[in-house]
C-alpha positions, 0 to 999 in steps of 0.5 A: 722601891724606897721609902720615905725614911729612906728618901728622907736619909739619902737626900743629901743637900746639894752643894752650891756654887751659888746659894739659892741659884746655881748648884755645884755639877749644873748646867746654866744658861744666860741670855738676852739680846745683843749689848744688854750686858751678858759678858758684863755679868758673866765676868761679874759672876765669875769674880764673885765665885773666883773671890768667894764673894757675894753676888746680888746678894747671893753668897758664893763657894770659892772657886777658881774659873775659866773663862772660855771665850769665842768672841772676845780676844784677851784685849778685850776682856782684860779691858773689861776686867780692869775697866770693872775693877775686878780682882782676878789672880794667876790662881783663879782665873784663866782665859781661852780664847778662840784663836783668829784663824779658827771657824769655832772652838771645837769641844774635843780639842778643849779637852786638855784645858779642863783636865788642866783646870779641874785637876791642877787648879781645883777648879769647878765653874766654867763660862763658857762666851758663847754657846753658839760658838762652840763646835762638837765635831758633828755639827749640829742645828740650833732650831733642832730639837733633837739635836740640842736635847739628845746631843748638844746639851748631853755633851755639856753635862757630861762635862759637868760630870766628869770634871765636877764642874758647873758650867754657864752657857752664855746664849742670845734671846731671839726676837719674841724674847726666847732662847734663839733656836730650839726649846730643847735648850731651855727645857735641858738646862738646870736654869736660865737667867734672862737679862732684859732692857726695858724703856720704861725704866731707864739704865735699869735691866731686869734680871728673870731666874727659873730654875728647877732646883730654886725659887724664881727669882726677879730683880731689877739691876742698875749699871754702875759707872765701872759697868758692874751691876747691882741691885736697884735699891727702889723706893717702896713707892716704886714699882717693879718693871713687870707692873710698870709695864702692865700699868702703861697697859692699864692706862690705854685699855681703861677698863678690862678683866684678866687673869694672871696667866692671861696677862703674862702671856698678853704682854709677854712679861717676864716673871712666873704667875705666882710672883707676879701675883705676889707683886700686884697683891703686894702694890694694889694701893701704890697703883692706886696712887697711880689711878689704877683700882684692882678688883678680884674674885674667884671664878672656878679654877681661876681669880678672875680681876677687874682693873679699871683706870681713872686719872689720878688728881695731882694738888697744884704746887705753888 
């Protein structure tokens, strides 16, 4: 037993790869569909920890990656790196790649490449492109949850644990928008970052973080021409995709109750109860504007809100 003195003396803050998002000796996973911009901003990334440089705003420790990659050859990825501008060295990056006539590379046999990178090149994050890829010898089934909880994810935080490292999973979303096969994955990792495009704003990707270490986090990203994304700097009249997304809902329902959690689940939103309740608080007159009116009252446990949508009058222009 301890106490809370104790606790308080032993609670030795945790280093960082990035500030407020991934901590050092993690295990990460990002995902989304397929051509939403995975591998574009696992390279991002990576050239912000390589360069000690911020990444959407979050500060970064200076670290030299590797990129283990088992869909895309060199050429593709150089293409990439230089298409991107991104300023990797002999010192801070390195790549491996799945050789054309191997099924998938296998776990064990990359053995020789961390000792390499962990102990001649200091290295502490690994990208790991893609996680399905990756064979661990005993083969192993994606849908299963013991499988994956008890097996697959140990093996890569053993990983983190023996050679320091922080390690990034990069995953597929399936159809209803989850990680593709077992919740195990999603409930093993330090944190998931979910890349999402929606056509209600377009060219924009919405960026959802959970993490058991950090505050949640929701951005909406914008493309750049050498495919790097950034923050999108909107308007304070503009609104957030999540809301966009419940304003279009608002308009053909017209009139109607719900919670928060309710309507998170309804329209398979992706950002938690609480921020989404902080973004409706925070832009009930901007969907005023645009006709949509929010009232709310407490009703036990709950706050039950009553929406209820008229047509916004425009002044005709001359």
């Amino acid at each position: 037993m301890k106490t809370i003195s104790e606790m308080r003396k032993e609670n030795i803050k945790k280093d960082f790869i990035v500030e407020n998002f991934m901590k050092s000796n993690g295990l990460y996973c990002l995902v989304a569909r397929p051509k939403v911009g995975k591998s574009l901003l696992a390279l991002q990334l990576a050239n912000s920890i390589a360069t000690g440089t911020n990444f959407l705003g979050f500060r970064t420790s200076p670290s030299p990656v590797l990129y283990i990659s088992t869909e895309m050859n060199f050429s593709q990825i150089l293409d990439r790196i230089d298409k991107m501008k991104l300023e990797f060295t002999d010192d801070n990056f390195r790549l491996k790649e799945q050789e054309i006539n191997e099924r998938k590379l296998n776990l064990m046999d990359l053995q020789l490449e961390f000792q390499e990178f962990a102990n001649d090149l200091k290295g502490k994050f690994v990208i790991i492109d893609m996680f399905s890829g990756i064979d661990l010898n005993n083969g192993y089934d994606l849908n299963n949850y013991q499988d994956m909880g008890q097996y697959v994810i140990p093996k890569f935080r053993e990983l983190c644990k023996r050679y320091n490292f922080t390690i990034l999973l990069i995953h597929h979303l399936n159809k209803n928008n989850k990680s593709l096969g077992s919740t195990a994955i999603d409930g093993s990792v330090d944190g998931i970052i979910t890349l999402k495009r929606d056509q209600n704003l377009k060219d924009k990707i919405l960026l959802s973080y959970e993490s058991r270490d950090y505050e949640s986090i929701d951005l909406v990203l914008k493309r750049n021409k050498d495919l790097t994304f950034e923050v999108s700097e909107t308007d304070s009249n503009d609104l957030n995709l999540n809301l966009i997304i419940f304003l279009n809902y608002a308009i053909k329902q017209k009139d109607f109750s719900f919670t928060i959690s309710d309507i998170i689940s309804d329209l398979k939103l992706q950002i938690t109860p609480s921020v989404f309740g902080k973004l409706l608080k925070q832009n009930l007159d901007n969907l005023e504007k645009e006709g949509l009116h929010i009232e709310s009252k407490r009703t036990g446990p709950d706050r039950l809100y009553h929406a209820k949508y008229e047509e916004p009058i425009f002044e005709d222009l001359e």
